[in-house]
C-alpha positions in Angstrom: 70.5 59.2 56.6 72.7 56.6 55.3 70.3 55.0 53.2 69.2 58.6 50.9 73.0 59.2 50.9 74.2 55.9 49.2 70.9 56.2 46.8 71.9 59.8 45.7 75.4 58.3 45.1 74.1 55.8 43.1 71.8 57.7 41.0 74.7 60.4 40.2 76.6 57.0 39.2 73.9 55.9 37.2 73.6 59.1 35.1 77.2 59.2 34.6 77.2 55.8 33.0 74.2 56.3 31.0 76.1 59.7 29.9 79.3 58.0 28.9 77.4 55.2 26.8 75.5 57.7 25.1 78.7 59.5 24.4 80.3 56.2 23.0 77.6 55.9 21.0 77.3 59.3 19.5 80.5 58.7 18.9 80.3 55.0 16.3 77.4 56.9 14.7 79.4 59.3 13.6 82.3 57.5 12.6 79.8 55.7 10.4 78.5 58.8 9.1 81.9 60.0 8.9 82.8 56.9 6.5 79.9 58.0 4.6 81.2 61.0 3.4 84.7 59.7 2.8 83.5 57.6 0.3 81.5 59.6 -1.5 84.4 62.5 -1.9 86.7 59.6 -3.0 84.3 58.1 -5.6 84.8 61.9 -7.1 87.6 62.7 -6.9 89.8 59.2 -8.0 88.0 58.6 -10.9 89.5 61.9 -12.3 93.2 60.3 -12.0 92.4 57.5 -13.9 90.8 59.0 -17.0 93.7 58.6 -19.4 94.5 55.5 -18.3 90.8 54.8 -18.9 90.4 56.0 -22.6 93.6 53.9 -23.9 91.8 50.6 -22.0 88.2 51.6 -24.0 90.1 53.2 -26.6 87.9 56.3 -26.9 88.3 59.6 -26.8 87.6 62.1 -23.8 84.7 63.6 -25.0 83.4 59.9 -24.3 85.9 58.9 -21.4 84.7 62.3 -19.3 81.0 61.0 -18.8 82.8 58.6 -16.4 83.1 61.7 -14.1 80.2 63.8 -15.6 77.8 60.7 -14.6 78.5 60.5 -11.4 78.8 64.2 -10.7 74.9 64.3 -12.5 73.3 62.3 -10.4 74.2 63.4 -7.2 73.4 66.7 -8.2 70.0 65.7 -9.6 68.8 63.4 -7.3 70.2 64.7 -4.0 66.9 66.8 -3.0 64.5 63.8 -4.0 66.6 61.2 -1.8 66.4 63.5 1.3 63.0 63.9 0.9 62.6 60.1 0.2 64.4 59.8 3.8 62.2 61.9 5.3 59.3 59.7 4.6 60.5 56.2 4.2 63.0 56.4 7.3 67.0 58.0 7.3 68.1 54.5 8.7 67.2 52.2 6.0 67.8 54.5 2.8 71.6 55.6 4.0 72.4 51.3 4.4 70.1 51.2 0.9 73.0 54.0 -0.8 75.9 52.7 1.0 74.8 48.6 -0.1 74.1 50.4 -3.1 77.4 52.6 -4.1 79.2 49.4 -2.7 77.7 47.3 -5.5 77.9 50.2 -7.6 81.8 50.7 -7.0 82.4 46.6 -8.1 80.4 47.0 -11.2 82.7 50.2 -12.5 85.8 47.5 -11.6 84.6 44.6 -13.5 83.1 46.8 -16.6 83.9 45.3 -19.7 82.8 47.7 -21.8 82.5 52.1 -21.6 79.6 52.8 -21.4 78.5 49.9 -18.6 81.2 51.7 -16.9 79.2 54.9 -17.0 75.8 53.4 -16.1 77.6 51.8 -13.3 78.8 55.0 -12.0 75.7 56.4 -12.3 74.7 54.1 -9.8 77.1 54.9 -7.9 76.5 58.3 -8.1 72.9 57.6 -6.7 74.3 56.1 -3.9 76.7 58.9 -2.9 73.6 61.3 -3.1 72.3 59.0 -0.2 74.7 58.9 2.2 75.7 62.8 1.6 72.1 63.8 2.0 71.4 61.6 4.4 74.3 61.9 6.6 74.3 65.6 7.3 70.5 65.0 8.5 71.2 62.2 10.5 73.8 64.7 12.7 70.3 66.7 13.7 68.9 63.3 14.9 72.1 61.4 17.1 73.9 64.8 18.3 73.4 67.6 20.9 72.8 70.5 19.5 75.9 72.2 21.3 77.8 70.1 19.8 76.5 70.0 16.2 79.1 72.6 14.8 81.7 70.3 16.1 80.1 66.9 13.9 79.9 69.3 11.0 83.5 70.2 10.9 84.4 66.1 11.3 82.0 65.8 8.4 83.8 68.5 6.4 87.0 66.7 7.7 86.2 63.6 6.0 84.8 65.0 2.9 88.2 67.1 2.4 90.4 63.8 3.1 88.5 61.9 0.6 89.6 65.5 -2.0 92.9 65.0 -1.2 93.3 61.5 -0.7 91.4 60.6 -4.1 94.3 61.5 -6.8 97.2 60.0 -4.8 95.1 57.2 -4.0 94.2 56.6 -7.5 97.3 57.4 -8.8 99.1 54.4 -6.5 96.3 52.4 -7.7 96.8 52.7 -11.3 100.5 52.5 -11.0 100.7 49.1 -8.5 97.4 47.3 -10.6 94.9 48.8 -12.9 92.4 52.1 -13.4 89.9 48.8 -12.3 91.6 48.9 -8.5 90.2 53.2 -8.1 87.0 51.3 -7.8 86.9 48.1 -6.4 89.0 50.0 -3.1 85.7 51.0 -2.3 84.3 47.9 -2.2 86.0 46.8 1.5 85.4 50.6 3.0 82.1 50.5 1.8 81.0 46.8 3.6 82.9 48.2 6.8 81.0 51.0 6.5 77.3 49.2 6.2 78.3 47.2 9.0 79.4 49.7 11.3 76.2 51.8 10.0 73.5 49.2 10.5 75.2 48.5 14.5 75.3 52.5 15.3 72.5 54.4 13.7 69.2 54.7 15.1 66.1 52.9 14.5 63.6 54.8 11.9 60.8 55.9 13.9 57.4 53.5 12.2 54.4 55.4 11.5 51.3 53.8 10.3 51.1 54.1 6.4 48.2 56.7 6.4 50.2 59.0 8.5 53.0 59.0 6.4 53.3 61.7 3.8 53.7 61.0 -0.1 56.2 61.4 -2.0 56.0 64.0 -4.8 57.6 61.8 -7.9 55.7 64.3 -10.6 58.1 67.6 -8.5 61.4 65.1 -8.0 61.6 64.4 -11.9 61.2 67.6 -13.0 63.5 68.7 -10.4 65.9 66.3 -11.6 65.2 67.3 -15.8 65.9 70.7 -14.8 69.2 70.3 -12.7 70.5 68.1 -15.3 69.4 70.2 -18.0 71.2 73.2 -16.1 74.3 71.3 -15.0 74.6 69.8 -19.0 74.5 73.0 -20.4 76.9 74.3 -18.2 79.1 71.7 -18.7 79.1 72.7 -22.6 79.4 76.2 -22.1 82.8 78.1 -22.7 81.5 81.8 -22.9 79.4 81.0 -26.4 76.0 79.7 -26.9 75.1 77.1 -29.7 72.3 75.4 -30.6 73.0 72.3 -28.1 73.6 75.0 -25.4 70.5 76.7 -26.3 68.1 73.9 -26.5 69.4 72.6 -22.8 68.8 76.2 -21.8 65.4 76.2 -22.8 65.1 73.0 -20.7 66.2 74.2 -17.7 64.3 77.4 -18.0 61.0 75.1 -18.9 61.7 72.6 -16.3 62.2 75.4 -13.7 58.9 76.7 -14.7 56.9 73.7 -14.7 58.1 72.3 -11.4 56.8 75.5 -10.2 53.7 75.3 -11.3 53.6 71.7 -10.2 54.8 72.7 -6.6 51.9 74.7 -5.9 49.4 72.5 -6.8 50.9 69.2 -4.8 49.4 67.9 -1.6 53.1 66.9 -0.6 55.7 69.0 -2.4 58.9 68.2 -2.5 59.8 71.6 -1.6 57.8 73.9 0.3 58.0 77.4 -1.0 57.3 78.8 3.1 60.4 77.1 4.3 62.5 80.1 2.3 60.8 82.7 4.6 63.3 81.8 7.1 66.0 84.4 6.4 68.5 81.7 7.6 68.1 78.6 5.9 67.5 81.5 2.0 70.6 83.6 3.1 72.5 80.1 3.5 71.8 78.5 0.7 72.5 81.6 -1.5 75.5 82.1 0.4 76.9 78.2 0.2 75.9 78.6 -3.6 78.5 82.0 -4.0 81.4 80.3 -2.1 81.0 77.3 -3.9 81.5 78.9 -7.0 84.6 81.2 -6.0 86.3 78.1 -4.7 86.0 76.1 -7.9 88.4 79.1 -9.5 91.2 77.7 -7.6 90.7 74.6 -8.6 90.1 75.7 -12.4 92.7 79.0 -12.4 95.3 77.5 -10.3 97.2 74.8 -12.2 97.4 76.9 -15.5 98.8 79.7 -13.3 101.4 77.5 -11.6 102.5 75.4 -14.7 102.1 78.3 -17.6 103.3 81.3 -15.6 105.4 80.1 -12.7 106.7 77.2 -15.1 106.2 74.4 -12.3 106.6 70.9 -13.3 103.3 68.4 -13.0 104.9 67.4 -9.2 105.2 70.7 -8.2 101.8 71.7 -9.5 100.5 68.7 -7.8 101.7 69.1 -4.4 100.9 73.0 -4.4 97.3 72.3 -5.4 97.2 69.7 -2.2 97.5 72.7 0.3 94.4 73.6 0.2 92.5 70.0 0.6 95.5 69.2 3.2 94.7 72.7 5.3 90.6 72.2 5.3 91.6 68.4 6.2 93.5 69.4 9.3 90.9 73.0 10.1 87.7 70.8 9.7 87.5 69.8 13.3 89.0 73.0 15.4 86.6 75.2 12.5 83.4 72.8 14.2 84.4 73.3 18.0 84.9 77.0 17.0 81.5 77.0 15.4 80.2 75.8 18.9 81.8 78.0 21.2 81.6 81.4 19.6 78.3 80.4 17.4 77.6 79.9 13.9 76.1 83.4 12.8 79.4 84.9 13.8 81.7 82.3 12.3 79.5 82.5 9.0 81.0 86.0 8.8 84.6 85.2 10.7 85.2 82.9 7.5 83.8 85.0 4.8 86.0 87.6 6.2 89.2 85.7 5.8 88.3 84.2 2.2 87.7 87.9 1.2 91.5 88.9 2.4 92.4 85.4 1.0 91.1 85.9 -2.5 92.3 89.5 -2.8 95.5 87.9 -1.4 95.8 85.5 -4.8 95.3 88.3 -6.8 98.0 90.6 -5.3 100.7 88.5 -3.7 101.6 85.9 -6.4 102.6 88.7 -8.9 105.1 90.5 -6.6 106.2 87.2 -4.7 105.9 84.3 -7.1 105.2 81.0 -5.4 105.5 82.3 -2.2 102.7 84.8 -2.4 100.1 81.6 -3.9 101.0 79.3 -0.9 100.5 82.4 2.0 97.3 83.6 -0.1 96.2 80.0 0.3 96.9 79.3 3.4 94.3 82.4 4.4 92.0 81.2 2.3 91.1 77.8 2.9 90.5 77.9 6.7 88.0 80.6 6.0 86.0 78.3 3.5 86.5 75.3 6.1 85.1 77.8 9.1 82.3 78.9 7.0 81.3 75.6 5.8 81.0 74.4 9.3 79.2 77.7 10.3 76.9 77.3 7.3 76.0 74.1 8.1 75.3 74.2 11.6 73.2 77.1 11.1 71.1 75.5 8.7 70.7 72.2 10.5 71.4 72.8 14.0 66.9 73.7 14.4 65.7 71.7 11.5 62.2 69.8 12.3 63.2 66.7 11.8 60.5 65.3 9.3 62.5 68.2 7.1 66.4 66.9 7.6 66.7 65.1 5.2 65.3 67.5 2.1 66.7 70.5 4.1 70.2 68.2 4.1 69.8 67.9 0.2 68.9 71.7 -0.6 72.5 71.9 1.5 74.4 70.0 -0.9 72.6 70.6 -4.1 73.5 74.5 -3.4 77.3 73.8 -3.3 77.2 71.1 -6.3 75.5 73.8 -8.2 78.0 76.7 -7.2 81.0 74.2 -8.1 78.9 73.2 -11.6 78.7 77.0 -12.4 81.8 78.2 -10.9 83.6 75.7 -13.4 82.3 77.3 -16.4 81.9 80.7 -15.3 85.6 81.1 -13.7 86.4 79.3 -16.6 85.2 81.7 -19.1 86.6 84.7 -16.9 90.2 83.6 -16.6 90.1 82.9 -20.5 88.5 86.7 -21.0 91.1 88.0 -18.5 94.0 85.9 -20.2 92.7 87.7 -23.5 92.7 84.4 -25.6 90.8 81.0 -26.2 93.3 78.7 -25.4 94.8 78.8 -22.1 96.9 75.7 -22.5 99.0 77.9 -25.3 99.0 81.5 -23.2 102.0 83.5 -22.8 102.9 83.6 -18.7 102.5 86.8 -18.4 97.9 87.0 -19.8 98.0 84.2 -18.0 98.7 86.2 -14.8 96.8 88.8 -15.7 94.1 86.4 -16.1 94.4 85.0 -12.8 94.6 88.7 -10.9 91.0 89.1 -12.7 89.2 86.1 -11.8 90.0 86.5 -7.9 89.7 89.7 -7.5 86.2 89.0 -9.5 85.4 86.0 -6.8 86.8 88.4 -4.1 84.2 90.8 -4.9 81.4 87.9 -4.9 82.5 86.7 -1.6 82.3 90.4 -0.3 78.6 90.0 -1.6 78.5 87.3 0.3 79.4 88.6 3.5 77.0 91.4 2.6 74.3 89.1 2.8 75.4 87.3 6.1 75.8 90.8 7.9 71.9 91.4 6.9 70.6 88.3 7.9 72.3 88.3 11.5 70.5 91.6 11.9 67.6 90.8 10.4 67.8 87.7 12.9 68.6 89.9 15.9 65.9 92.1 15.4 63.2 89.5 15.3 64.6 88.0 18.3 64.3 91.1 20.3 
């Protein structure tokens, strides 16, 4: 009796310990991951710090200097669905070290530029890199984590991704002032060999296939793919509520592109996308959805500092350190949102968060006018744990059942739907707060349009997010009826 006793012990021991190393483990591959994602949020958002400093070094003017940002931004956005796709085929493993050797490199290039526009190929590099390890790490959380706890990696992900939003600017701003606009870049260069160290020890091996088995990779659908996006993303870019004939002819692009890859789609043996995936209510509802809330959250970022420096007359400080409340609250909500996410379920958090951006937005359009500064941080503070619950909702929704010979292309559809909301909600918001301000130049408003201006816009976003929370209502019900 002894003897079945002391084996039983033994055996509960054993599981134990292989239970605790697999925890460690889960844990360094997502600390990995998690590096992943902080660089590429800081390679966006430091560069922007150092633009001035950048066009008195190249001597040239910002319509030149702002390619340094708009190259990067591009090619995440354009190659982001074709490097998931390229993951799912070739392996996850070996492409995310490939982008992180690769925006490493990258990220030394943009410090040792001699001239402007080797700057800007270099950060387009490095902008192909970040599409890696953002595509690539979301997909990788389907692969290496539970699925109970996959809302809770999501929200460390979104963690991450909002430190590297907040830290960026400070970051770069220290940088500048201590060295040179060259030190925003080469920073990256020890976090991104820690990072490829800690990523090629931690991640999993690629799973080997025999070459006949594997499926091929639709190059025709991924360049067109990319024509359009950029094509779209350009012409948004140039847009400010006019068309001309530059804005035009990138519109017909787009419009072509989006036909042709199409067309292309149907007739491939492997498409990049397949059109059957969007029957899923789910994975349509949240890329829709992801697109929407992307685009209402650029208006704070676009409406905010002209409200707080025209009409609440806040020095560049105060603006500054205003402006970090949001990043700083979806730094410090990312991980309770994820745990949340696990314990009550995404499909219900998807609309807790909506929820709460709907009463934050219509919160920045009615509390700032009757309590000044007061009434923009309390709006704000609603509002950005409700985007940080429903991006970790969102998420885990979408990825938590994902086959996996899909993550990775799933993982970019993801990301390219928020890139696109934040590409349109830039020009779009834009163009509303300068409508609702009732003039062409904001920079020169009178305090009091550009109030009125602001009141407009969110109320405007606070109607889109109610849209939004429409659609997540409908798709949970949809959902429960199939299920029953």
């Amino acid at each position: 009796m002894l003897k079945p006793m002391m084996a039983g012990i033994a055996g509960r021991d054993a599981a134990v310990a292989g239970s605790a190393e697999r925890s460690a483990s889960v844990r360094w591959t997502l600390a990995s991951l998690s590096l992943s994602m902080l660089l590429s949020s800081l390679g966006t958002s430091s560069a922007n710090v150092g633009l001035p400093a950048m066009a008195k070094a190249f001597n040239a003017p910002f319509q030149q200097v702002q390619w340094i940002v708009l190259a990067y931004l591009l090619a995440i956005t354009t190659l982001i669905v074709g490097v998931g796709r390229l993951g799912d085929i070739m392996g996850r493993r070996r492409l995310l070290l490939a982008g992180i050797f690769l925006f490493t490199t990258a990220s030394i290039l943009c410090g040792f530029a001699p001239t402007l526009w080797l700057l800007i190929a270099a950060r387009a590099l490095q902008g192909l890199g970040a599409a890696f390890m953002m595509a690539l790490a979301m997909a990788f959380v389907g692969e290496t984590v539970p699925k109970a706890e996959t809302g809770s990696a999501m929200g460390l992900l979104g963690t991450m991704s909002a430190i590297g939003t907040a830290l960026g600017p400070s970051l770069g701003g220290a940088l500048i002032a201590g060295l040179s606009w060259r030190a925003i870049f080469l920073v990256n260069a020890p976090l991104g060999i820690l990072t490829y160290f800690l990523a090629a020890w931690t991640l999993p091996a690629d799973r080997r296939e025999p070459k006949t088995e594997r499926a091929a990779f639709d190059t025709m659908g991924t360049l067109l793919l990319a024509l359009t996006l950029a094509a779209y993303a350009l012409a948004m870019t140039r847009w400010r509520g006019n068309f001309g004939s530059s804005s035009f002819a990138l519109w017909l692009v787009a419009v072509g592109g989006a036909v042709l890859f199409v067309l292309v789609e149907a007739r491939a043996s492997s498409p990049l996308i397949q059109w059957t995936m969007f029957r899923d209510p789910v994975l349509s509802s949240s890329l829709v959805m992801s697109a929407m809330v992307s685009t209402v959250m650029m208006a704070t970022l676009v409406v905010g500092p002209f409200y707080l420096s025209r009409a609440l007359a806040l020095n560049a400080a105060m603006v500054g350190m205003v402006m970090s409340i949001g990043p700083i609250t979806s730094m410090l909500m990312g991980i309770p949102a994820g745990r949340t996410v696990d314990r009550l379920g995404a499909p219900f958090m998807v609309i807790f968060g909506l929820s709460e951006m709907v009463v934050g937005l219509t919160a920045l359009s009615v509390l700032p006018p009757l309590f000044g500064l007061a009434g923009y941080i309390a709006a704000t503070a609603v509002l950005s744990p409700g985007y940080q619950f429903f991006q970790a909702a969102n998420n885990t929704a979408v990825m938590r059942n994902v086959p996996s010979e899909r993550r990775g292309v799933i993982s970019g559809l993801l990301s390219l739907s928020r890139n696109l909301g934040l590409i349109t909600g830039a020009s779009v918001m834009g163009a509303l707060f300068a409508l609702g301000s009732a003039t062409t130049d904001i920079a020169s408003a009178r305090p009091e349009a550009v109030a009125t201006g602001m009141q407009i816009t969110f109320a405007v976003a606070a109607i889109l997010t109610l849209v939004a929370l429409a659609i997540a209502l409908i798709t949970r019900r949809s959902s429960s009826g199939d299920a029953s």
